[in-house]
C-alpha positions in Angstrom: 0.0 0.0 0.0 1.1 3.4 -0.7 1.7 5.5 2.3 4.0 8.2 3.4 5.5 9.4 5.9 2.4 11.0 7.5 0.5 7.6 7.5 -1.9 8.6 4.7 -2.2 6.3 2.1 -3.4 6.8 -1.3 -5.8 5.1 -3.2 -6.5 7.8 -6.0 -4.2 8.6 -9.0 -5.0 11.4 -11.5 -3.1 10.5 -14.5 -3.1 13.4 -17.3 -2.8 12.2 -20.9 -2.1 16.1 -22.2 -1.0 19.3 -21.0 -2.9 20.8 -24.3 -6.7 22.2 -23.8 -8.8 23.6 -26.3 -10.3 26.1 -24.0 -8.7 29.5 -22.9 -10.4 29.9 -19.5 -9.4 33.0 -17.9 -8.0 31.5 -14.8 -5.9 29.0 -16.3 -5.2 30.0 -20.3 -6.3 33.3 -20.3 -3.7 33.2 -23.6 -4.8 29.7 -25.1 -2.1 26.7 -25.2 1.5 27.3 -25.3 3.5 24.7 -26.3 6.4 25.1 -24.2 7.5 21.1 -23.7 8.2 18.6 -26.7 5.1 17.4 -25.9 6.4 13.5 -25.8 2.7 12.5 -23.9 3.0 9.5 -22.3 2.0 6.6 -24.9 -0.9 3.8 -24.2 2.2 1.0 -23.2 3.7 3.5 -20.8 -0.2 4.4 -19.4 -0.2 0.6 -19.4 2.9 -0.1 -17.2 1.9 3.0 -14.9 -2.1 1.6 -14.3 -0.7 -1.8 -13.7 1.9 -0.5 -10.7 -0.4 2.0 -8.8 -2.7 -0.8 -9.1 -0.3 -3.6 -7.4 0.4 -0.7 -5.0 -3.4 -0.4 -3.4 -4.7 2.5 -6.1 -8.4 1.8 -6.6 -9.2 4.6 -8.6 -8.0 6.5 -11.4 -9.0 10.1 -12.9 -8.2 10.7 -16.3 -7.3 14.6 -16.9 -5.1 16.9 -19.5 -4.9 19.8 -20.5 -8.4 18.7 -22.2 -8.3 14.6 -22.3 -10.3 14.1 -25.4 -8.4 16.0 -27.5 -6.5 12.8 -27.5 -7.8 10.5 -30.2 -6.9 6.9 -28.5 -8.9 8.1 -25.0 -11.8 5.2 -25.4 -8.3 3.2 -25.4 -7.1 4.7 -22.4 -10.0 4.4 -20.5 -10.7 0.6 -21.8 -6.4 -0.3 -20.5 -6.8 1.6 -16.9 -10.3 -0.3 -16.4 -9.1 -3.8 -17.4 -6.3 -3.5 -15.1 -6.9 -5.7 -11.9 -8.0 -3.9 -8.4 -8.7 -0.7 -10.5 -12.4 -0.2 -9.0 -13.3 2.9 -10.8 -12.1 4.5 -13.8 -13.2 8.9 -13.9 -12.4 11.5 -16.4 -12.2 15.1 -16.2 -13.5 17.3 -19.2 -14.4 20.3 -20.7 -17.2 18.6 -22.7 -16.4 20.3 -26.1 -16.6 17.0 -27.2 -18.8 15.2 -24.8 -22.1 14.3 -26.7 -20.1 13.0 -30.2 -17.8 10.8 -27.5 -20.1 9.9 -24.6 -21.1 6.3 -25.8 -17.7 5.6 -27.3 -15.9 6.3 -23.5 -19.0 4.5 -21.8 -18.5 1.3 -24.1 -14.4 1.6 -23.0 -15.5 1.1 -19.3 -16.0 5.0 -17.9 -17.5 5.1 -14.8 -18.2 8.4 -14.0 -17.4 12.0 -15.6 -16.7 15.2 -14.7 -17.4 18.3 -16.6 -16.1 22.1 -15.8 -18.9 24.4 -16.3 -18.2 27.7 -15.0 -21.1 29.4 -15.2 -24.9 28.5 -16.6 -25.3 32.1 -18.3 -23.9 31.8 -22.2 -22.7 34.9 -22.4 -20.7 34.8 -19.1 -19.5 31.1 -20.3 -18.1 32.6 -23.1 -16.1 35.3 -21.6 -15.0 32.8 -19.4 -13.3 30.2 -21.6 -13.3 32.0 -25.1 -16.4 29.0 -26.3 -19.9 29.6 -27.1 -20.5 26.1 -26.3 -22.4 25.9 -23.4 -26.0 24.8 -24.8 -23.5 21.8 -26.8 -22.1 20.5 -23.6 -25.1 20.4 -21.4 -26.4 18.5 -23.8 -23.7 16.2 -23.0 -24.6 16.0 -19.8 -27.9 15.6 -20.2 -26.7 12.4 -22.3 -24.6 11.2 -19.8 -27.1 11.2 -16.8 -29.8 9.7 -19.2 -26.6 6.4 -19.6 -27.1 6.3 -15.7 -23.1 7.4 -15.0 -22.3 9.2 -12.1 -22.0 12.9 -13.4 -20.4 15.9 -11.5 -19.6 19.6 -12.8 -17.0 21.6 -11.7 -16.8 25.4 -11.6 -14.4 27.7 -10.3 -15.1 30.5 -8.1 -14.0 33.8 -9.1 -15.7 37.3 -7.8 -16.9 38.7 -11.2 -17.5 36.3 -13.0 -19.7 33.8 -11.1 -19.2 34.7 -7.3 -22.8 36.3 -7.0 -24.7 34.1 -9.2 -24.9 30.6 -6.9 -29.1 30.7 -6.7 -28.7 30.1 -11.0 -27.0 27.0 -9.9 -29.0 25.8 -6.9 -32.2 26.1 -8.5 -30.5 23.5 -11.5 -30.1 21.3 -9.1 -33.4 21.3 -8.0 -34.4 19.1 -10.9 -30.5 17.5 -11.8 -28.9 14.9 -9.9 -25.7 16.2 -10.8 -22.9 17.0 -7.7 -21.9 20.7 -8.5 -18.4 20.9 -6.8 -17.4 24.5 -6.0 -13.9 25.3 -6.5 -11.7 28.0 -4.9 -9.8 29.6 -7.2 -6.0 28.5 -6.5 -3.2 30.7 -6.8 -0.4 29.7 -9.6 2.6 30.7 -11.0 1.1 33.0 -13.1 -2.2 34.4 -12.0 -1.0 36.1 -9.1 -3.0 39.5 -10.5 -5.8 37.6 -11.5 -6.6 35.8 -7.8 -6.1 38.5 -5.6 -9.0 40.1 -7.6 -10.8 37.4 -8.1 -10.7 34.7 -4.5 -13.7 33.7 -3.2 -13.4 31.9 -0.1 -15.6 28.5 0.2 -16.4 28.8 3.6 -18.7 31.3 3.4 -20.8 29.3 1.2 -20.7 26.3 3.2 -21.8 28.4 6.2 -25.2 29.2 4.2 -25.9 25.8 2.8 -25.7 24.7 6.5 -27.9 27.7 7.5 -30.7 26.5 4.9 -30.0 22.8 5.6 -27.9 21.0 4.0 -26.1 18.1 5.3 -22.7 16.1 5.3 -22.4 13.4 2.7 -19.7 10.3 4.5 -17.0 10.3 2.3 -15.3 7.1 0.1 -12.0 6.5 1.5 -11.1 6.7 -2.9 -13.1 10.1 -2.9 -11.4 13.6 -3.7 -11.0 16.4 -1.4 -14.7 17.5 -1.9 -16.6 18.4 1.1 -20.4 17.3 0.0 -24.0 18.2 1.1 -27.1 17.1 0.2 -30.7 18.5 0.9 -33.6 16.1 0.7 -35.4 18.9 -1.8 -32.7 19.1 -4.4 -31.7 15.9 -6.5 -28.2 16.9 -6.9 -25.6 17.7 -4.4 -23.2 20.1 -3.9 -19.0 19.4 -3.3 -17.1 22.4 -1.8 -13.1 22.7 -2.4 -11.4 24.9 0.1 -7.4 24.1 -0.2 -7.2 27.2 1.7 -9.1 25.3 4.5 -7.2 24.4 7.7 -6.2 21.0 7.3 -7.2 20.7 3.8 -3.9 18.8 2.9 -4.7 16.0 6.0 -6.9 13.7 4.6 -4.9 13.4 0.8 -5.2 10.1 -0.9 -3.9 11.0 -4.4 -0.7 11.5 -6.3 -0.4 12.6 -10.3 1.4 11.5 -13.2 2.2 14.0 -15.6 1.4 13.9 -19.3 5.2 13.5 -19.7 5.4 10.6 -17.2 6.6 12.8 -14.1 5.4 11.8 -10.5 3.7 15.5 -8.6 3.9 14.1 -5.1 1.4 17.3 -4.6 -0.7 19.5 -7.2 1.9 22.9 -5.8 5.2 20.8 -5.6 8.3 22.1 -6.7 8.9 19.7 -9.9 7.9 16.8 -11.2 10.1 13.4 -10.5 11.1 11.8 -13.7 9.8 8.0 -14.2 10.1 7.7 -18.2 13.1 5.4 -17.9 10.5 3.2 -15.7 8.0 2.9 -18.3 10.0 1.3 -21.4 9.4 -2.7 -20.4 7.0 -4.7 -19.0 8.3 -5.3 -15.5 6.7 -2.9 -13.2 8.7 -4.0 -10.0 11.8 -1.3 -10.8 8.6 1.4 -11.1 6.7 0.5 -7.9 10.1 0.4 -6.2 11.1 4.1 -7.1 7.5 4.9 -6.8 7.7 4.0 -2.9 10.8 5.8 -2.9 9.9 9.1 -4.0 7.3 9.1 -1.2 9.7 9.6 1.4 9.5 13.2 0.0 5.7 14.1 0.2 5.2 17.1 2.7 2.8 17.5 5.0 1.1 19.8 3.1 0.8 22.4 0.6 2.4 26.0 0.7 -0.3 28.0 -0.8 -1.3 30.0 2.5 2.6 31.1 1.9 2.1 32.0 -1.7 4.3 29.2 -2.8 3.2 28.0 -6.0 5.8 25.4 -6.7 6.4 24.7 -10.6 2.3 25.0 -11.4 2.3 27.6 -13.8 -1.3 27.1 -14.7 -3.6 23.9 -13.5 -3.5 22.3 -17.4 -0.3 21.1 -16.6 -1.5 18.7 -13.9 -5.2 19.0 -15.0 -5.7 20.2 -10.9 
């Protein structure tokens, strides 16, 4: 079992398949994609090796991300390898859904079991100024096409003052009538937003103190669950998740690690730099990889730095896919 020095152990890996997205959401790409790396993504063998080790070393869960993961033509392969793999219990991605209604059945015959989709605000015109798309009529759609498949569904939008910070009722009374879990996301600091967060931070905790005013209760968490805090209310059908790394100890209950679309290891989302596996991945025996794996674990911190404005090497949250 993975564990560090802390005692946690981790049961969760988010394995990116691209740093390159589509989308130029202001809080991430205000600028669109750079291509700044040689872009050698890790290949379906290497995804192979890396499922088949976190697996032998008590992952149950794995969260496909990018950059944007579909822009990748061989995902429904991807998603078929890391869900054939023994002791892999559930197989996730994490989308934009630019693509999500032409896709949906293609990654639900590979073996998805659930999806999550970032929508950052229900008002077109606000979605658009948001992440440089008119597309949100097109992706809820998609998810309307994904609940009707019976998947587990959850939508993910970022908190930021302007933009959406004053417009939660539009998204409560959705979930009157959609059994979706709407996860609100505090905006994180990274290496090059600085400007653009300290306008823009909303803190979480003030929403969570009014959901609990107007009753809404603690979901029990899956010990393979995220860092969500959830609530439910017995009038709404969906649910809501609130993530507050800025939270006092946030960083306590962690039980996931990331691979990098070039096949580094980010003991943390906000580390300093990535530790290199590629020479790990080029044969078939996975004992050298799980044995620097559990190496490099002596090295995971306690937790973050963020309350100290340290960013680490995170330029932007595409990198890591957050």
């Amino acid at each position: 079992m993975l564990t560090d020095n802390f005692g946690r152990k981790f049961y969760y890996l988010r394995l990116s398949i691209t740093d390159v997205c589509n989308f130029r959401c202001n809080y991430c790409l205000p600028d669109g994609y750079q291509c700044d790396n040689d872009r050698n993504f890790l290949s379906l063998p290497e995804i192979t090796r890396i499922t088949k080790a976190f697996a032998q070393m008590g992952t149950e869960k794995i969260r496909i991300t990018g950059g944007e993961p579909s822009l990748r033509k061989d995902l429904p392969e991807i998603i078929a390898r890391c869900k054939q793999t023994p002791n892999i219990k559930k197989v996730a991605i994490t989308t934009n859904g630019y693509k999500l209604p032409e896709h949906i059945d293609n990654w639900l015959d590979a073996g998805i079991d659930a999806i999550n989709v970032s929508i950052d605000s229900l008002d077109p015109r606000q979605f658009h100024a948001i992440t440089g798309h008119d597309k949100l009529t097109h992706i809820l759609k998609g998810v309307d096409m994904a609940l009707a498949s019976g998947i587990q569904v959850k939508v993910n939008t970022v908190l930021m003052r302007e933009y959406n910070g004053y417009d939660i009722q539009s998204y409560l009374d959705w979930l009157k009538d959609t059994p979706v879990t709407l996860r609100f996301i505090e905006l994180m600091q990274t290496g090059d937003n600085q400007e653009f967060f300290d306008a823009q931070h909303i803190q979480g905790s003030r929403i969570k103190q009014n959901l609990m005013l107007d009753g809404w209760l603690p979901v029990i968490k899956e010990r393979a669950s995220g860092p969500a805090q959830e609530f439910y209310h017995p009038d709404y059908q969906g649910k809501i998740g609130l993530i507050m790394p800025y939270s006092k100890d946030f960083c306590s209950t962690c039980n996931r690690l990331r691979i990098s679309a070039l096949g580094k290891l980010h003991l943390c989302l906000f580390t300093e730099q990535g530790l290199d596996l590629k020479s790990y991945l080029q044969h078939d025996d996975v004992e050298p990889l799980k044995a620097r794996i559990a190496a490099m674990m002596q090295d995971k911190k306690a937790t973050h730095f963020l309350q100290e404005n340290l960013t680490g090497a995170t330029k932007n949250l595409a990198m890591l896919g957050g």
